[in-house]
N, C-alpha and C positions, 0 to 999 in steps of 0.2 A: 524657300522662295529666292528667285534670283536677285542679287542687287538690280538689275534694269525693273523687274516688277515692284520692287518695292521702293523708288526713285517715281515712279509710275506712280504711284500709290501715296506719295508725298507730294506729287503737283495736284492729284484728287482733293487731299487734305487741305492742301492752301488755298485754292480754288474757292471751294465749299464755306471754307472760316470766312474767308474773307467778304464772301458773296451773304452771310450772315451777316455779317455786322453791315453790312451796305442795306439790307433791309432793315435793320434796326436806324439804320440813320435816318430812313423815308421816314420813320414817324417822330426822330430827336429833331432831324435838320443840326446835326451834330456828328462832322465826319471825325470827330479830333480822336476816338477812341482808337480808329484804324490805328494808329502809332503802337498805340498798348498791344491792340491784339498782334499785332505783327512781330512786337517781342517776341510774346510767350511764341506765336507759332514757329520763331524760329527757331528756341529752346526745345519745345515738340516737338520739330524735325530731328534735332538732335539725340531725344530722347527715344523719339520713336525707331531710327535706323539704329540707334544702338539694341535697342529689344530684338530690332529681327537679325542683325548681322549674325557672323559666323567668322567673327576676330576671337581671340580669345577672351576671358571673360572678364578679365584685370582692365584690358581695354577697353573694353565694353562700357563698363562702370566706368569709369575715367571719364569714356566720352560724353557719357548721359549727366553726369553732375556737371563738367564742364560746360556743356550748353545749356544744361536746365537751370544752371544758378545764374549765369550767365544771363539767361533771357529774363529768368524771374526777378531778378535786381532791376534790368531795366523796363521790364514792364512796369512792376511794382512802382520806380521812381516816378516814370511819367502818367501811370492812374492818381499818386498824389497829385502830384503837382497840376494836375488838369480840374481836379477835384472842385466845384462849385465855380469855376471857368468856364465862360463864354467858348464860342468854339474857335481855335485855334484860328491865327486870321491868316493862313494861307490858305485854309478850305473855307472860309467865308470870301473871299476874295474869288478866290475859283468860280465856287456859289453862285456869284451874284454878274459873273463877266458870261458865266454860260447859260444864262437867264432861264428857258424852258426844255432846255437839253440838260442841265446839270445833274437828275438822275441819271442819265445814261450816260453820260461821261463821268460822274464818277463813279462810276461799275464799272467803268472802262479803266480809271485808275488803279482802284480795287484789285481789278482782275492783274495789271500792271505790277501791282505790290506782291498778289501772290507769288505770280511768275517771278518774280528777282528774289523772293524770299528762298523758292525753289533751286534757284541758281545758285545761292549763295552759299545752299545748306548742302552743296556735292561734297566738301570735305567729309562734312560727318558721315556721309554714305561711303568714301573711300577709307576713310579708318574705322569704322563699323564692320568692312567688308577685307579688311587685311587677314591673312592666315597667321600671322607671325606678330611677335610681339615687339614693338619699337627696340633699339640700342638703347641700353641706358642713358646714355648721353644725351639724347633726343627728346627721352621722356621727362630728363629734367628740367631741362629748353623750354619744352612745351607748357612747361607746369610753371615756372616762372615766368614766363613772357605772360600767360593767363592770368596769374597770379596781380604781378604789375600793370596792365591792363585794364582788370576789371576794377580792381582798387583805386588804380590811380584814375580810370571814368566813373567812380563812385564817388570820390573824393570832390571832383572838379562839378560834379553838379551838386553835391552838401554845400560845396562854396559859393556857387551862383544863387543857388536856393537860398541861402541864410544873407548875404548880401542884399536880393531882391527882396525881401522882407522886411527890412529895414527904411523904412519912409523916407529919412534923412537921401537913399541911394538914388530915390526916385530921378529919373533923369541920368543920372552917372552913368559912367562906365566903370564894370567890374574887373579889379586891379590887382586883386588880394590874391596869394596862395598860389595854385595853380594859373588862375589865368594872369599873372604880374609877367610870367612866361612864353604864354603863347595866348592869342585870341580865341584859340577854339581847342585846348587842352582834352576836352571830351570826345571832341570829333577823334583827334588822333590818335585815343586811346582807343575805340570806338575800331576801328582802324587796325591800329597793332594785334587785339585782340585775336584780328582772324590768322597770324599769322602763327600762333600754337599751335595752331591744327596742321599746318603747312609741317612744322615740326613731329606732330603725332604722328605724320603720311607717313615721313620718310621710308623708302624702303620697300615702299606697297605700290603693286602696281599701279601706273599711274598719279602714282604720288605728285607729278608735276600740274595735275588738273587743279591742287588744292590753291596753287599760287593765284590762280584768278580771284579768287574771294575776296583776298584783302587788297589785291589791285581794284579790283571792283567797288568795293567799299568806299576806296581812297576818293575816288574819281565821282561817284554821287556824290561822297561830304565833301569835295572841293571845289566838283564844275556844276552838280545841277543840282539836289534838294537839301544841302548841308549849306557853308557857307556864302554862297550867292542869295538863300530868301535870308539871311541873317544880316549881312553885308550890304543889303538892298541900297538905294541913294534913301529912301524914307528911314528905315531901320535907322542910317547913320545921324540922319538929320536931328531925329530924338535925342542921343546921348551926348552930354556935355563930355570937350575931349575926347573927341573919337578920333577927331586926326592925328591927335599927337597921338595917340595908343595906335592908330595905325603904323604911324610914321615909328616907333620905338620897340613896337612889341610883333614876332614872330605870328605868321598866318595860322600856322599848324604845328609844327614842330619846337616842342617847347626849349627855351633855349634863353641867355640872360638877353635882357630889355636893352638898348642899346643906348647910349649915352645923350 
């Protein structure tokens, strides 16, 4: 089967999921799972263009645990973390402004999520679909930036998590570890992560299509559903010293705290 059929066949998939769990919300009134499922599905994109391609097989494999562990870590972190929680308050906020249109506008979301999850997931179909097998040099690039990436966004929410649990932090801002750093340590890892893949391409035709992803990425966690609902004027108004953590500590790119 052709890469373009089975790219095809990947906007089916995410469609479908996503149009799923949007029926499941009509009867929670609980859009916050969308997050979850749009992990794993785009771990499954990964997975699954790796089964059909025609890379060779080392590749193959590489790419499928690459984004299968990759999505399953972060689905996995935010089905805990959501666990016996209200629904997320930017989809109750949504919710409640789009008053008797809010099923159909958030199917329209929904549908919105699949389609970018689609978009996002062209590397994995362009190194799924390579005849050849990366430079070494490439493939160690790719395996390390992954590597530091996914750890270093596993790391930076164990420390939000373990922080936020803590009563005493109630109110504060989160200082310690990773975010002492940067304000949104996760996001940029988050981020970096897609640029492995950029590295796996190398080489393949059209390997230059894979650079949109982590531009892509950037530009959500920066200008529309990453740091602006987290940065909100309310968001800030809640945590003690949030200006100075403004004023001292890096947006996204983690870097020392400034005097």
């Amino acid at each position: 089967m052709s890469a373009s059929c089975i790219y095809l066949i990947g906007l089916a998939v995410s469609l479908s999921v996503l149009t799923l769990v949007w029926l499941v919300q009509l009867k929670t009134e609980d859009a916050s799972p969308v997050d979850v499922a749009w992990s794993w599905l785009m771990g499954g994109l990964g997975v699954l263009f790796a089964a059909a391609g025609d890379a060779p097989l080392a590749v193959r494999l590489l790419l499928a645990l690459m984004a299968g562990l990759w999505g399953l870590r972060l689905g996995g972190y935010l089905a805990m973390r959501m666990r016996g929680q209200p629904e997320d308050s930017r989809y109750a906020a949504a919710r409640a402004s789009w008053g008797r249109r809010a099923p159909l506008y958030m199917l329209l979301f929904f549908w919105f999520q699949a389609v970018a999850a689609w978009i996002l997931a062209l590397p994995f179909l362009v190194v799924a679909f390579r005849l050849d097998m990366p430079g070494v040099g490439w493939l160690l690039l790719a395996g390390v930036v992954w590597l530091v990436s996914v750890v270093g966004e596993g790391l930076a929410d164990h420390q939000l998590h373990r922080f936020k649990r803590d009563p005493d932090n109630r109110g504060h801002v989160c200082r310690t570890g990773l975010w002492r750093y940067s304000r949104h340590p996760n996001y940029f890892f988050e981020s970096l992560h897609w640029v492995s893949y950029v590295f796996l391409a190398i080489g393949a035709p059209y390997w230059w299509a894979t650079l949109a992803s982590p531009v892509i990425m950037a530009w959500l966690l920066l200008r529309v559903s990453g740091i602006p609902t987290v940065e909100s004027r309310e968001g800030k108004a809640k945590r003690i010293g949030y200006d100075d953590y403004v004023r001292t500590t890096s947006a996204f790119i983690p870097w020392p705290p400034k005097a």
